[in-house]
VOGU-3710 file (C-alpha; in Angstrom, 3 decimals, decimal comma):
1> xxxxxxxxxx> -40,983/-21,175/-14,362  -42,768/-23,217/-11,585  -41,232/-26,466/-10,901  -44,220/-27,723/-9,283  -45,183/-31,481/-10,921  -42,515/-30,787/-13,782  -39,296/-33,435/-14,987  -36,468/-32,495/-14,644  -33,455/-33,606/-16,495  -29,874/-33,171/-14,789
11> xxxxxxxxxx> -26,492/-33,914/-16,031  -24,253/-35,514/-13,998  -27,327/-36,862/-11,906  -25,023/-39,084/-9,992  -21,962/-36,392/-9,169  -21,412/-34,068/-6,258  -24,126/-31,623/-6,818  -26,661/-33,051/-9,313  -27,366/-35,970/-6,948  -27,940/-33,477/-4,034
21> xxxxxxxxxx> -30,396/-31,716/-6,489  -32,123/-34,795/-7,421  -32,531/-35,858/-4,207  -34,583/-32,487/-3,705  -36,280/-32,155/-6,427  -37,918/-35,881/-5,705  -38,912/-34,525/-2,452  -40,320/-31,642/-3,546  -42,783/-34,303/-5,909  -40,654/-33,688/-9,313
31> xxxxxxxxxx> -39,916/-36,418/-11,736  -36,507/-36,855/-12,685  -33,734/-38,163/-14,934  -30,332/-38,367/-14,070  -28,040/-38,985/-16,550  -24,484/-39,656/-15,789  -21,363/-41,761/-17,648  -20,042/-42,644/-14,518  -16,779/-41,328/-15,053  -13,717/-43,088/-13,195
41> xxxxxxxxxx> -12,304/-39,931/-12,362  -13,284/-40,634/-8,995  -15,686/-43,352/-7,095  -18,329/-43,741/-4,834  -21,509/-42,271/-7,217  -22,993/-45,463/-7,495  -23,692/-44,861/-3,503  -24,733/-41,289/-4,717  -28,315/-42,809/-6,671  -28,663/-45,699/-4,584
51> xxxxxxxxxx> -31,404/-44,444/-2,122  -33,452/-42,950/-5,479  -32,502/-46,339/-7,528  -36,415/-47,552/-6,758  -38,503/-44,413/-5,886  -41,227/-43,792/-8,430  -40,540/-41,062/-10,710  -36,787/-41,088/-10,869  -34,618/-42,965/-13,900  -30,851/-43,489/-13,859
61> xxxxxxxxxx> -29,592/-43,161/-17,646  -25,656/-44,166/-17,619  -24,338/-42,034/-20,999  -22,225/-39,694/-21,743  -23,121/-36,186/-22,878  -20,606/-36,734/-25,527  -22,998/-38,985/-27,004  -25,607/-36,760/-28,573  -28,106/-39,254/-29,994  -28,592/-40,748/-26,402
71> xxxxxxxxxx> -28,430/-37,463/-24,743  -31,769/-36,239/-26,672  -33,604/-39,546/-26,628  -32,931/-39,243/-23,037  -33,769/-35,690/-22,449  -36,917/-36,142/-24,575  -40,189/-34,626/-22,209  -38,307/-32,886/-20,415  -39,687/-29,494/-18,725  -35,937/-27,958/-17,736
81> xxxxxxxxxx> -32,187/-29,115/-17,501  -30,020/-29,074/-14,736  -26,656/-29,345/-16,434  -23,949/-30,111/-14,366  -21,755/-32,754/-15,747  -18,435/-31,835/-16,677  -14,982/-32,682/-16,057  -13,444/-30,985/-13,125  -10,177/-30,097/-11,805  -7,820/-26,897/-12,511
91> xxxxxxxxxx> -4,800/-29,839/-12,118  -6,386/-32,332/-13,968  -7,214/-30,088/-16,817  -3,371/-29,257/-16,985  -2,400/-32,527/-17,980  -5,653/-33,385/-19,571  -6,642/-30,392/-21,523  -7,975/-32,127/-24,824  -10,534/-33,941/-22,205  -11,632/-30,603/-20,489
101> xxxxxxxxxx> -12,388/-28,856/-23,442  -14,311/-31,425/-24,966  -16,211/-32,748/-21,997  -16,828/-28,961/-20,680  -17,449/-27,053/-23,682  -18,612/-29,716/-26,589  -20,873/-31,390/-24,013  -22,213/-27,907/-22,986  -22,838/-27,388/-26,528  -24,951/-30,782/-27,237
111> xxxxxxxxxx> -26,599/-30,138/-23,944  -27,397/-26,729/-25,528  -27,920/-28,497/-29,219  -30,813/-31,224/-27,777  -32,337/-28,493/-25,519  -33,005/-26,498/-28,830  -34,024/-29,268/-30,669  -36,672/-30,511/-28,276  -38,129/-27,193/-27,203  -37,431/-27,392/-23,609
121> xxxxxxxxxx> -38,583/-24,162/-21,956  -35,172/-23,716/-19,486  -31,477/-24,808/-18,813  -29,563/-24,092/-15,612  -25,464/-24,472/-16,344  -23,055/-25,148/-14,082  -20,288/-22,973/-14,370  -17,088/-21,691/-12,132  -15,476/-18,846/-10,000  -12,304/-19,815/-11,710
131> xxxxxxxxxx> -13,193/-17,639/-14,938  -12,620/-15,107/-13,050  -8,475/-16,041/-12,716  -6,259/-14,077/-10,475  -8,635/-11,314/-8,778  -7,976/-7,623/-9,259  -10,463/-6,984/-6,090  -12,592/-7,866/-3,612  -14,988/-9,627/-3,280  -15,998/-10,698/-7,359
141> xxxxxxxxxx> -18,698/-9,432/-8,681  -20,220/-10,554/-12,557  -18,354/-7,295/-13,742  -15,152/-8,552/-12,418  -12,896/-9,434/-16,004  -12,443/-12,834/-16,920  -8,992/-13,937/-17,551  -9,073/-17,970/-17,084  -5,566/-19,474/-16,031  -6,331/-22,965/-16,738
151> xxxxxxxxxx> -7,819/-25,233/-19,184  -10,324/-25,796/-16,597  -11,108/-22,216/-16,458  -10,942/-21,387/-19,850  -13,100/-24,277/-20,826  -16,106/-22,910/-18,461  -16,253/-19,522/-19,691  -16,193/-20,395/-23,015  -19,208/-22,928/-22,205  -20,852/-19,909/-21,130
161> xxxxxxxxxx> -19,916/-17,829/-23,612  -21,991/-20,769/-25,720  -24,961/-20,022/-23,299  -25,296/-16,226/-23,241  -25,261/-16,951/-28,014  -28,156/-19,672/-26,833  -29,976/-17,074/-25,137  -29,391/-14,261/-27,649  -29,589/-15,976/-30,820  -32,161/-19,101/-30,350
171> xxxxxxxxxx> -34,433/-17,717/-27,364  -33,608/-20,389/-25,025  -34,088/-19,580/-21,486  -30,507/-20,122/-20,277  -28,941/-19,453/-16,603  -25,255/-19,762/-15,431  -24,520/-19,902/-12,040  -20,679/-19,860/-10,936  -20,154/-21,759/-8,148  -17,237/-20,783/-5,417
181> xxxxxxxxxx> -15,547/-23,752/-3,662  -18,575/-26,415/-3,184  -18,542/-28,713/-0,416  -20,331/-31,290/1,950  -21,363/-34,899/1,903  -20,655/-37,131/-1,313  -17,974/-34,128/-2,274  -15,141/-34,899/-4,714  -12,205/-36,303/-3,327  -9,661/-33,754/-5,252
191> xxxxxxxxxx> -11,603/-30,864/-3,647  -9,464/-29,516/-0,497  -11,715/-30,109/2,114  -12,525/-33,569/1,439  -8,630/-33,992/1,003  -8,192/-32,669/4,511  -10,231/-34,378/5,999  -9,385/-38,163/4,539  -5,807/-37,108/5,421  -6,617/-36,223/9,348
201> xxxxxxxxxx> -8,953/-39,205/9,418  -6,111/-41,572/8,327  -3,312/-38,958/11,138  -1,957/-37,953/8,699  -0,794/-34,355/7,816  -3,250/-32,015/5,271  -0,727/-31,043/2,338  -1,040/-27,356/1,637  -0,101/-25,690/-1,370  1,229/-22,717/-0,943
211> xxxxxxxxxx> 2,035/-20,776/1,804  -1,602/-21,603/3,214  -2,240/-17,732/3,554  -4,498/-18,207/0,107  -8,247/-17,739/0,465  -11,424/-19,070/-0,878  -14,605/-18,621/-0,520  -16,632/-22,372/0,556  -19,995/-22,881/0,069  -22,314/-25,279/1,220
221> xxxxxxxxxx> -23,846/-28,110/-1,061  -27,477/-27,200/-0,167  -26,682/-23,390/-0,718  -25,729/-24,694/-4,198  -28,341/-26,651/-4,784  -31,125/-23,653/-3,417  -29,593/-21,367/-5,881  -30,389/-23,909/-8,558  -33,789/-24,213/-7,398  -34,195/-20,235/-7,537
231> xxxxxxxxxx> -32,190/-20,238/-11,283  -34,938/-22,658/-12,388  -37,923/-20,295/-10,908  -36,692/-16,601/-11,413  -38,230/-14,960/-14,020  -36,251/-12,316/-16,521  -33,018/-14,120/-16,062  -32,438/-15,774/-19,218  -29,142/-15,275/-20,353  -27,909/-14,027/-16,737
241> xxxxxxxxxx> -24,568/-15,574/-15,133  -24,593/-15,192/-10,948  -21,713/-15,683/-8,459  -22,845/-18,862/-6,056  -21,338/-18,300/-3,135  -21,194/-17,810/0,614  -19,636/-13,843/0,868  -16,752/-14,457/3,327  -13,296/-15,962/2,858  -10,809/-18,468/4,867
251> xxxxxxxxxx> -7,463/-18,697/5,036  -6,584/-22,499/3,501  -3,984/-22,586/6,184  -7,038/-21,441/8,980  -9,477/-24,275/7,418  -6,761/-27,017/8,033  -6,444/-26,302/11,429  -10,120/-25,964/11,695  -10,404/-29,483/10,665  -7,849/-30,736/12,951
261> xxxxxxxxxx> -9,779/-29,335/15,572  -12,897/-30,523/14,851  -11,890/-33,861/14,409  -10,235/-33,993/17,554  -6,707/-33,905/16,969  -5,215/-30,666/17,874  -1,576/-30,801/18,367  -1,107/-34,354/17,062  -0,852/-33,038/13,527  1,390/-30,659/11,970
271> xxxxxxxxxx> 0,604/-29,333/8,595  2,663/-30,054/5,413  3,574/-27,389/3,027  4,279/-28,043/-0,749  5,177/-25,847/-4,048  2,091/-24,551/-5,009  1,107/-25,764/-8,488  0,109/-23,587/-11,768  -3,187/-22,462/-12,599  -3,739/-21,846/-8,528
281> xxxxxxxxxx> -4,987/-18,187/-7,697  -4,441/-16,671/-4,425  -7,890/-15,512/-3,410  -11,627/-15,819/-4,121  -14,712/-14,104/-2,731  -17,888/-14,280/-4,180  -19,911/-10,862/-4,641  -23,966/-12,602/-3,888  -25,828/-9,058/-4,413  -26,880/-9,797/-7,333
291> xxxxxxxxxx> -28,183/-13,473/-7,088  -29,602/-11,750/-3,672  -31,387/-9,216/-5,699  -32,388/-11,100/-8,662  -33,381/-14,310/-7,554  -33,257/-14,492/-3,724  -30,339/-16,327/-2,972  -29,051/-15,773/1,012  -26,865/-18,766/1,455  -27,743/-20,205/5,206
301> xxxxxxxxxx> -24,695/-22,627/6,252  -21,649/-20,686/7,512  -18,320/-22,719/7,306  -18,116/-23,915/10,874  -21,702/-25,666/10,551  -20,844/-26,792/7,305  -17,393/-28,692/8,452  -19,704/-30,315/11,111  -21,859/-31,685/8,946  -19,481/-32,424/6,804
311> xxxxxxxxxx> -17,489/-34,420/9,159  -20,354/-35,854/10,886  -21,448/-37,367/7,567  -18,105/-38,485/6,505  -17,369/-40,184/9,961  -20,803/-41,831/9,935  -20,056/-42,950/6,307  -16,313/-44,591/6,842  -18,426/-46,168/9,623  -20,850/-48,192/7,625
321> xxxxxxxxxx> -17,905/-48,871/4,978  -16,230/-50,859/7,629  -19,514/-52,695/8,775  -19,768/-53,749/4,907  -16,404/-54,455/4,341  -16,221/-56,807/7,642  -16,039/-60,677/6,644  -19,017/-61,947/7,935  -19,280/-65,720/9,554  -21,312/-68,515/8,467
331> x> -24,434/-68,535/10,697
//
């Protein structure tokens, strides 16, 4: 479908990646709704919505996709959904695995449930490289098995597995992407490169887990949010899941020092090294032929541009923190 002049309704509207798409989609001239609980798992998304807060065409709904009632009054005349809310974390879901299953996969399924109801033509889910669990090659591609190792994990591929019966059974016009190791501005502070970085910011030392010779594969925020935009307007995808990702992988160990670099302290900080912790997996690399193929993805921000955004906007950011948090005088 054309998103040209249509609303758009996205889950998690005020997290990592929906705000990014939000703030794209209102360029492009698109109405949206964000709709987001505001979870305290981490801070800082009320600075996510804030520049969108008063542009015409945008509304902020604060709920929770738990709550189905408000999620379809909200999602009512809508034209597509963007869902991306969930609960995130492979450690968190280990010691909160209750939560993750019924934030990941019971929201997914009233997000599903109200998309039904109200007839809306197409929804885009969020999903994860970490249904694919420890690989047996590489790089991934959709064929590769799924064998989750975490609640996390588990929890996303059964959401999907609720997408692809959507598709099949009730028609709906269903795409899952799998994102590999998102980052850039207004990213997640559990994520490892925003970790990293607050750590070297603050001289102190990144904490590795693992013998840092792991790999992943990183991709861009915009990347993410382009493949979203290409989910939305390929046609003949319904039902389709496609690896979101960049096609090259870094040593975790290499990426630390990278960032240590970059920020300008090479050989002030040593890195730390700590157990690694279950539910970890040693590699990922994202097969994109078929996202390529199918919908035109070609992801264009390599990891060394991406860390200099990244750290460009973060530095820039802690800046104007300070500024607000000085005590100002009485004129």
């Amino acid at each position: 479908m054309k998103l040209d002049g249509v609303l758009a309704f996205i889950t998690g509207g005020a997290g990592f990646v929906g705000s990014h798409l939000a703030d794209l989609l209102l360029q492009r001239g698109n109405e949206v709704v964000a709709y987001d609980n505001f979870n305290p798992f981490y801070s800082g998304k009320e600075r996510n919505v804030a520049q969108n807060l008063h542009k015409n065409g945008y509304r902020l709904v604060r709920s929770d996709i738990l709550d189905y009632p408000t999620l379809v009054k909200a999602m009512e005349g809508s034209d597509i959904v963007f869902h991306q809310a969930a609960q995130p974390g492979v450690r968190y879901s280990i010691e909160h695995p209750l939560e993750s299953h019924e934030i990941n996969v019971t929201g997914t399924l009233n997000v599903l449930l109200a998309a039904k109801e109200l007839k809306i033509p197409k929804v885009i889910f969020a999903s994860s490289s970490s249904v694919y669990g420890v690989p047996l090659s590489l790089p991934m591609s959709e064929d590769h098995p799924t064998n989750p190792n975490s609640p996390y994990a588990a929890s996303k591929l059964a959401a999907e597995k609720y997408c692809k019966v959507f598709s099949e059974i009730y028609g709906l016009d269903v795409v899952m992407l799998r994102y590999f190791s998102v980052y850039g501005p207004r990213g997640r502070p559990d994520q490892v490169i925003k970790s990293f970085v607050d750590k070297v910011a603050l001289g102190l030392s990144p904490v590795i887990y693992g013998d840092g010779g792991q790999t992943r594969d990183f991709t861009y925020v915009s990347d993410v949010v382009d493949a979203n935009i290409l989910a939305a307007e390929g046609e003949g995808v319904s039902g389709e899941v496609f690896n979101v990702g960049f096609g090259r992988q870094v040593e975790i160990k290499k990426l630390a020092e990278m960032i240590i670099d970059l920020m300008g302290k090479t050989g002030e900080i040593p890195l730390v090294y700590e157990e690694s912790y279950a539910g970890d997996f040693p590699d990922t690399c994202a097969d994109i032929a078929k996202a390529s193929r199918l919908l035109g993805y070609s992801p264009k921000v390599d990891l060394k541009e991406g860390l200099k955004r990244f750290v460009s906007w973060y530095q820039a950011n802690t800046e104007r923190q300070k500024s607000r948090d000085q005590p100002r005088g009485i004129p």
